[in-house]
C-alpha positions as CSV (number, residue, x, y, z in Angstrom):
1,X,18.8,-26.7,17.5
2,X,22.3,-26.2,18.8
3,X,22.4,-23.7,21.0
4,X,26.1,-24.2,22.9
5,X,27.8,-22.7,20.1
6,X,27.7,-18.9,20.5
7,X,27.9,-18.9,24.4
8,X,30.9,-17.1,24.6
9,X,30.8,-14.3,22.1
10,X,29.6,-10.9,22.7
11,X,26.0,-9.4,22.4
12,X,25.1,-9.1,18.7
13,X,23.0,-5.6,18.7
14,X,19.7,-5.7,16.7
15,X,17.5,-2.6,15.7
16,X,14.0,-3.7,15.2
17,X,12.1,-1.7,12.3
18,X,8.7,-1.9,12.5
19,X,6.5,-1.7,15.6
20,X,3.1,-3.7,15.1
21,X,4.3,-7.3,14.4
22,X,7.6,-6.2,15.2
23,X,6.4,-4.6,19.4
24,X,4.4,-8.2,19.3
25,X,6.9,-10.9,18.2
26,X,10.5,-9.6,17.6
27,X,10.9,-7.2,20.5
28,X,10.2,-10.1,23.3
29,X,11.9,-12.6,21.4
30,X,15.6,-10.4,21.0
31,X,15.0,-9.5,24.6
32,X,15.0,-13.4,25.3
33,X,17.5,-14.4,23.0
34,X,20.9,-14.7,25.2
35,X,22.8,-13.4,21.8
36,X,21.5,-10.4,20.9
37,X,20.3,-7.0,22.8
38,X,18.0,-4.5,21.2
39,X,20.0,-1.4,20.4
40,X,17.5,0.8,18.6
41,X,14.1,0.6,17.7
42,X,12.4,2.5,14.3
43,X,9.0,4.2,14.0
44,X,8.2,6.7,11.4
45,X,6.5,9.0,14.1
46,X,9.4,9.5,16.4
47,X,7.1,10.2,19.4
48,X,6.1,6.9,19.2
49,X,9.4,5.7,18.7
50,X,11.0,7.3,21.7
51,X,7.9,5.6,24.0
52,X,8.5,2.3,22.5
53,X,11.9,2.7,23.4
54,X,11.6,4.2,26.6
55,X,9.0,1.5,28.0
56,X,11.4,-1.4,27.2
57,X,15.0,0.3,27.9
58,X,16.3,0.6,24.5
59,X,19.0,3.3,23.9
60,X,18.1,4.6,20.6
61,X,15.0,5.2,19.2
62,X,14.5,6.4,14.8
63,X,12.4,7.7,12.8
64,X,14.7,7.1,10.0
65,X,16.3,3.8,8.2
66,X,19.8,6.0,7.8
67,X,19.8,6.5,11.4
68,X,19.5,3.0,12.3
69,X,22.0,1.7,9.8
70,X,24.2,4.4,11.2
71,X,24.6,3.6,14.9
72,X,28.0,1.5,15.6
73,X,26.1,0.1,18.3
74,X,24.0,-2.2,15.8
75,X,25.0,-4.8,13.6
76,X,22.2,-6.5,12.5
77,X,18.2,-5.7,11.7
78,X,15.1,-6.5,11.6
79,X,12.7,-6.1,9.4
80,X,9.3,-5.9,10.3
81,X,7.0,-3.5,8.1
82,X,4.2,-3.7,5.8
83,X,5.6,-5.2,2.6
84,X,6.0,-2.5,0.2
85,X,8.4,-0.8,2.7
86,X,10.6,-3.9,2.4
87,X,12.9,-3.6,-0.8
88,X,13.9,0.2,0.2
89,X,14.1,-0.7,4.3
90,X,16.5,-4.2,3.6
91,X,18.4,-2.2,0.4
92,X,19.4,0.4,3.0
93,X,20.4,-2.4,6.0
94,X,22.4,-4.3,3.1
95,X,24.3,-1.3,2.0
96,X,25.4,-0.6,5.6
97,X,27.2,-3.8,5.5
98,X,24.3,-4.7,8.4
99,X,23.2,-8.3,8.2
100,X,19.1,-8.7,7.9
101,X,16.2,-10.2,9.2
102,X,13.0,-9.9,6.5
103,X,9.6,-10.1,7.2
104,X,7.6,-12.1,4.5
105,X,6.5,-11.6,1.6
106,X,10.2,-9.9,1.3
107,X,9.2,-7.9,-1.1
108,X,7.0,-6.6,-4.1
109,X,8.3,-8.8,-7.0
110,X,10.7,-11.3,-7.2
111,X,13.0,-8.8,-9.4
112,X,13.2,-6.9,-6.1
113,X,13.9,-10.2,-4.3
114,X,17.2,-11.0,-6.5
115,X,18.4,-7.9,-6.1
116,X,18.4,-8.0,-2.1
117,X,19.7,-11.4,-2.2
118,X,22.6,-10.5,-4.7
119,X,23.8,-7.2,-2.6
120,X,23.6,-9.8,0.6
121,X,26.3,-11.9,-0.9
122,X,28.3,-8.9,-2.4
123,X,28.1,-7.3,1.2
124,X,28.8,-10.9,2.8
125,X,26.4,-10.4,5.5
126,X,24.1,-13.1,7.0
127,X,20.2,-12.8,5.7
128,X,17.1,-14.8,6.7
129,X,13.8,-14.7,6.5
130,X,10.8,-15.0,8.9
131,X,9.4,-18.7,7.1
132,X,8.3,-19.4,11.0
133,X,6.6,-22.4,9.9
134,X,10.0,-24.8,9.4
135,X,10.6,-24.4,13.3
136,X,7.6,-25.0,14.8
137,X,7.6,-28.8,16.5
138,X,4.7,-30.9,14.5
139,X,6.2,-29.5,11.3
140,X,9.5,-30.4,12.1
141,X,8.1,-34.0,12.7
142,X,6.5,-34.1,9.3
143,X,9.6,-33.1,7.7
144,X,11.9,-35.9,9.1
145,X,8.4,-38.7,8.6
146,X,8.1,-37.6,4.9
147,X,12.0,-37.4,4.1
148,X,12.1,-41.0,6.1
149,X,9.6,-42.4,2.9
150,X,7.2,-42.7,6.0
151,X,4.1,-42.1,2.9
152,X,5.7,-43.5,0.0
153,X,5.0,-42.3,-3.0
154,X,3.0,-39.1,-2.7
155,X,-0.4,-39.4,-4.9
156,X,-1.9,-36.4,-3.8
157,X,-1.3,-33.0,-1.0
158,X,-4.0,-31.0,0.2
159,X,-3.6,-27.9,1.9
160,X,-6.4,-25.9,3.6
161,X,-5.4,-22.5,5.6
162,X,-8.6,-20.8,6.8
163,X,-8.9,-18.0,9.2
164,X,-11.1,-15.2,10.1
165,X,-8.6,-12.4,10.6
166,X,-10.6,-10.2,7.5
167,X,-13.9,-11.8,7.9
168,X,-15.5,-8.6,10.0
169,X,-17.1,-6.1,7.5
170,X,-16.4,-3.5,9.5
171,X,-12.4,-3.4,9.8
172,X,-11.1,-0.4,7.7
173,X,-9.3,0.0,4.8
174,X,-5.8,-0.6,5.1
175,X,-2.3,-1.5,3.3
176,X,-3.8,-5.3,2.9
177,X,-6.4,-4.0,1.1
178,X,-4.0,-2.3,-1.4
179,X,-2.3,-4.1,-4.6
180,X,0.7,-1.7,-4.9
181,X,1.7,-2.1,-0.9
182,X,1.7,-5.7,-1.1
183,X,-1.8,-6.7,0.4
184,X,-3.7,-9.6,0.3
185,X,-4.0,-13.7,1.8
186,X,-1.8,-14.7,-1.0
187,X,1.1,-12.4,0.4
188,X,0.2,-12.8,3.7
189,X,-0.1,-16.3,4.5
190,X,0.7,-17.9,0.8
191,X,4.4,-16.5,0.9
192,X,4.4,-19.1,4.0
193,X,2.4,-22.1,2.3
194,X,4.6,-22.0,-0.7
195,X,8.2,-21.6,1.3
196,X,7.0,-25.0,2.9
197,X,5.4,-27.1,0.1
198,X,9.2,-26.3,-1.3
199,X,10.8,-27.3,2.0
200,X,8.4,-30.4,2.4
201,X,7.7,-31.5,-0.8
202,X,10.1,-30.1,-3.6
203,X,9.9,-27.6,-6.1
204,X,6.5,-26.7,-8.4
205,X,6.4,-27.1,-12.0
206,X,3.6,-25.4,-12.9
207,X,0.3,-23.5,-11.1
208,X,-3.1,-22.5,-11.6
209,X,-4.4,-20.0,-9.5
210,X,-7.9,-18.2,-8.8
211,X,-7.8,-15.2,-6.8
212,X,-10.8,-13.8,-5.3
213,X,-12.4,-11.1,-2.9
214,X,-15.8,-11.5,-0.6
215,X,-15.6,-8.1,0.7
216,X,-15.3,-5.6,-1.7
217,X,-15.1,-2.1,-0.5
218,X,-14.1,-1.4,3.6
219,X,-14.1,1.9,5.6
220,X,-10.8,4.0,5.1
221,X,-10.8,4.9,9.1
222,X,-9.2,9.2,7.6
223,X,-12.3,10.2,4.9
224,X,-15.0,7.8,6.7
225,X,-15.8,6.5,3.2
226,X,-15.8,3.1,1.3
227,X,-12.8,2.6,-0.3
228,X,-12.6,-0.6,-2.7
229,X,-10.3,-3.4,-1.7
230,X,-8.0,-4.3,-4.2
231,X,-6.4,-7.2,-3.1
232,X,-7.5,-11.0,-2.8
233,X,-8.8,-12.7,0.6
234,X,-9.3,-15.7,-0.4
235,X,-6.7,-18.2,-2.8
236,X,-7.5,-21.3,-4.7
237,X,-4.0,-22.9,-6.2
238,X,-3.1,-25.7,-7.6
239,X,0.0,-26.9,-8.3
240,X,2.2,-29.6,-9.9
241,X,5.4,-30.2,-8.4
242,X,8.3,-31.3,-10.0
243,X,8.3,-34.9,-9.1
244,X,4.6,-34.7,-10.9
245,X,2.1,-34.5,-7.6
246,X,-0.7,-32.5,-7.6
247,X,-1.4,-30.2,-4.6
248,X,-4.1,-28.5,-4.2
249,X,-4.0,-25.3,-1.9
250,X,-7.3,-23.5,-0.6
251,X,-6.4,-19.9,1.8
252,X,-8.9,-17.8,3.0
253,X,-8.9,-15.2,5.7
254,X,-12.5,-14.3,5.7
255,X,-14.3,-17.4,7.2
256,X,-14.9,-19.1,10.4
257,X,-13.6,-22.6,10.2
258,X,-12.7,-25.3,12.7
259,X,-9.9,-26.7,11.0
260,X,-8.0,-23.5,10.6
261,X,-4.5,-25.1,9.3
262,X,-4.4,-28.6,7.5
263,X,-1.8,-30.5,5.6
264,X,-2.8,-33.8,4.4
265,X,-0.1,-36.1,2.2
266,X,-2.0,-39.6,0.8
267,X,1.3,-41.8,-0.4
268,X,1.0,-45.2,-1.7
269,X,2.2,-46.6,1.9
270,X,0.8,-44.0,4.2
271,X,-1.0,-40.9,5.0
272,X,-0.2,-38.2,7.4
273,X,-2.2,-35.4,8.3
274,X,-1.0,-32.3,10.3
275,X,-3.6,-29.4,11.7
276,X,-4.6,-27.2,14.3
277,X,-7.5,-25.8,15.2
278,X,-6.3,-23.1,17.2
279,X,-8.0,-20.3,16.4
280,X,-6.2,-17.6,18.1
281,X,-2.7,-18.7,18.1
282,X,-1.4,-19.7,14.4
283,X,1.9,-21.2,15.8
284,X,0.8,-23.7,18.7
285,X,-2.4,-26.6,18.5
286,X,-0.6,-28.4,15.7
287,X,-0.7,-31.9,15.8
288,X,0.0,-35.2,14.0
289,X,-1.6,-38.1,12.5
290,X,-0.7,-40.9,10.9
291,X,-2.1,-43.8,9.2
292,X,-1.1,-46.9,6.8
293,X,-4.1,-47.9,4.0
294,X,-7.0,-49.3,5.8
295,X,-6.0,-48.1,9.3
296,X,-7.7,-45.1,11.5
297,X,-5.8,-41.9,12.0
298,X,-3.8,-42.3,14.8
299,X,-1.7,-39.4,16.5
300,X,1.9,-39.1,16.7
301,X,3.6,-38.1,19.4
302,X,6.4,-35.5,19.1
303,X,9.5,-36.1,20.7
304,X,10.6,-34.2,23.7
305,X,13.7,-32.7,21.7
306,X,11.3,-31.1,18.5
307,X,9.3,-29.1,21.1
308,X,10.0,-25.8,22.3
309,X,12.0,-25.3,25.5
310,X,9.9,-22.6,26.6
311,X,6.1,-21.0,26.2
312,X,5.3,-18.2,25.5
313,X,1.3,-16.7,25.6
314,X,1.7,-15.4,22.4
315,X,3.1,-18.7,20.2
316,X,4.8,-16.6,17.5
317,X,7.6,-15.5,19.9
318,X,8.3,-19.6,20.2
319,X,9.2,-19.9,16.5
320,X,10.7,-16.4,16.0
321,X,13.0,-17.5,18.6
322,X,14.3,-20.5,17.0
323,X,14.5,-18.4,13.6
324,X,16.7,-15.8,15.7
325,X,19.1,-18.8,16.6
326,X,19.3,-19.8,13.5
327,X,20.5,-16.2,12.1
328,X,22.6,-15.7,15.2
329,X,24.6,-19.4,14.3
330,X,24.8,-17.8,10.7
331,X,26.7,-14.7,11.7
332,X,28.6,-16.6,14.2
333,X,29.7,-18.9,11.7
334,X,29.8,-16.6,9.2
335,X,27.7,-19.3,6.9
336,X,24.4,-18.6,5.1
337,X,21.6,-20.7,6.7
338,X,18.5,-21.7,5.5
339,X,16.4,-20.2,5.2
340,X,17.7,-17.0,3.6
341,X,16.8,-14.7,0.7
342,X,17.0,-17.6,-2.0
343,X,13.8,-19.2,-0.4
344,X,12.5,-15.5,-0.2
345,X,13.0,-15.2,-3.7
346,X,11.5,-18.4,-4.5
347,X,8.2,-17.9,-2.6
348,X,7.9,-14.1,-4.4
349,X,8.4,-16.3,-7.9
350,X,5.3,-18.2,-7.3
351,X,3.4,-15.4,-5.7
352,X,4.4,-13.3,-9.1
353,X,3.6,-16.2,-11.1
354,X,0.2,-16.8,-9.2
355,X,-0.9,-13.1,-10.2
356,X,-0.1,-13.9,-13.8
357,X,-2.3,-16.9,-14.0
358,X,-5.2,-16.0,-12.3
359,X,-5.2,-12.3,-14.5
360,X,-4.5,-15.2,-18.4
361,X,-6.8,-17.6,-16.3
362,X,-4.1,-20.2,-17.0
363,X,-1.8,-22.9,-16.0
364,X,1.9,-21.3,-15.8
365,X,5.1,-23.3,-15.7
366,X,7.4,-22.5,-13.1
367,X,11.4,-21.5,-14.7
368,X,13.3,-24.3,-12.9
C-alpha cells in the first residue's frame, strides 16, 4: 500500500448510496479515510435519509440518484444497493462524469457490465469494485507464495465457502430470494470466489455448475405468507482453468460449518492451505499453512507490512479501507487500478455462464 502519495491534495467528496451494507462498511470507512469526506448520503425514503445524515454530520441527504450526481460538492460514489439497482444507479454516476465505486455482483448480466465499463472509459473517470478479498493480509500472502512457484505445478484447487447467513427458516422473503433482483450465494459470495480464482490462479476455460435450494419458500415479512425462493443457496462448480487445473468450488449459505472459508492448492512441490473459521467476521481469522510432500501443515506467519495498520470490530471496514486507497491513488493519478469494472465484468461472465450450465446441465467453455 502506498499511502504518502495523496497527502497533500484536497478532500475528494464521496456520496454513499445505499444504507444497509453501505451505514455498516462504507460510511466508517470514508469517515476514516484521510482523502475523502462524505458529502451526501442516498436513501429512497428521505426520512431516513435525512437521520442517517444527521446522526453522522453529513451535509446532504437524497432520496434520488439525480440529486446526488448533481451536488458540486461530490465527485465520486458509492455504490452500495441490492444488485438489481446497480446498472441504472452506476449508469447515472458515470454519466455525471462522477467516478464509481460498485458493490458486487455489479450488475445483472455481463451485457450490463460492458456497458458500465465502456461509458467509464468514455467518461475517463476512475471505477473499482468492492473484490475485498485481494486486500485482506493472508490473501495477499498466498498471492506473492503462489506467483513465487512456492507449489509448483498446481494439480488440483479446492475451494469450500460455507456459512450460515440463510440457514434460519424463519428469515423472510427478500431481494436474495428473487432471480430478477439479483439474489442468490452464487451472486453473493461467488461474484467474490470467481474474481480471486482469476487473480490467484488465472483465467477459467470451461465450468460445470449445479445450483441448488434447501429452503424453498420463506415468509414475505408485508402479506405474512410463503413466498417461493427463487434463487440458489447453495453452489457446486467446477472449473478448468486455462493452464488445464481443475478446481473444484463448493458455496453454501445455509449450513453450520467450522471451516467457514478454505482455499487449498496441492502443487507438485508444495501445498498451501488458507482458511478461517471465523464465523461472525468474514474478513479477519484467516490464516496460512504450508507444507512440502510428506511434511505436516505448518503455519506461515504474515509479515508485519501485509497486515492491516488498524482494527476495526467489524473486519469489513479493514479491507474496504484499503480498496478506498486504492480508488483514491486511481483518481489521484488519474490511472485505472485494479481492480476495476474489467474484473467486474469477468466475474458477471462466469456467473452468467454458471446459470446457463446448470439450466443445459452442461460443461460450458469460457470465450477467452
Amino acid at each position: 500500500m502506498v499511502s504518502g502519495l495523496h497527502t497533500n491534495q484536497g478532500k475528494i467528496g464521496v456520496a454513499i448510496v445505499g444504507t444497509g451494507f453501505g451505514q455498516k462498511v462504507h460510511l466508517p470507512a470514508f469517515q476514516a479515510h484521510h482523502r475523502t469526506e462524505i458529502a451526501a448520503i442516498y436513501h429512497r425514503d428521505i426520512h431516513k435519509a435525512q437521520a442517517i445524515a444527521e446522526a453522522n454530520n453529513i451535509p446532504h441527504a437524497c432520496d434520488s440518484i439525480t440529486a446526488i450526481v448533481n451536488l458540486p460538492q461530490v465527485q465520486a460514489v458509492s455504490i452500495a444497493t441490492p444488485p438489481f439497482l446497480h446498472y441504472e444507479m452506476a449508469k447515472a454516476v458515470l454519466q455525471a462524469g462522477k467516478h464509481l465505486l460498485l458493490e458486487k455482483p455489479v450488475t445483472l448480466n455481463v451485457a450490463q457490465a460492458q456497458e458500465l465499463d465502456e461509458l467509464a472509459q468514455k467518461q475517463d473517470v476512475i471505477a473499482t469494485v468492492d473484490f475485498e478479498f485481494r486486500f485482506v493480509p493472508a490473501w495477499q500472502l498466498l498471492a506473492e507464495l503462489l506467483s513465487s512457484g512456492y507449489v509448483g505445478t498446481p494439480r488440483l484447487i479446492r475451494i469450500d465457502w460455507l456459512g450460515s447467513s440463510r440457514a434460519d427458516t424463519s428469515r423472510p422473503w427478500n431481494w436474495y430470494s428473487s432471480v430478477e433482483k439479483g439474489g442468490g450465494a452464487l451472486g453473493s459470495l461467488g461474484s467474490h470466489a470467481f474474481d480471486y480464482i482469476h487473480w490467484l490462479f488465472g483465467p477459467v476455460r470451461r465450468l460445470n455448475a449445479h445450483l441448488s435450494t434447501a429452503i424453498p419458500q420463506r415468509v414475505d415479512s408485508a402479506s405474512g405468507e410463503l413466498k417461493p425462493v427463487e434463487t440458489d443457496d447453495t453452489c457446486m462448480l467446477s472449473l478448468e482453468l486455462a493452464n488445464g487445473t481443475p478446481c473444484q468450488v463448493t458455496i453454501s449459505a445455509v449450513v453450520h460449518a467450522n471451516r467457514t472459508h478454505w482455499v487449498e492448492v496441492y502443487g507438485d512441490r508444495a501445498t498451501l492451505v488458507l482458511g478461517s473459521e471465523n464465523q461472525k467476521d468474514y474478513i479477519h481469522g484467516f490464516r496460512l499453512w504450508g507444507s512440502q510432500p510428506g511434511q505436516p501443515l505448518t503455519e506461515i506467519e504474515i509479515p508485519q507490512r501485509l497486515l492491516f495498520p488498524q482494527h476495526y470490530p467489524d473486519g469489513r471496514i479493514c479491507a474496504f479501507l484499503r480498496v478506498v486507497d486504492q480508488w483514491v491513488q486511481g483518481i489521484d493519478q488519474h490511472k485505472q487500478i485494479v481492480p476495476s469494472l474489467k474484473e467486474g465484468i469477468y466475474s458477471q461472465l462466469l456467473m452468467d455462464l454458471s446459470h446457463q450450465s446448470h439450466t443445459t446441465g452442461s460443461w460450458v467453455d469460457v470465450p477467452s
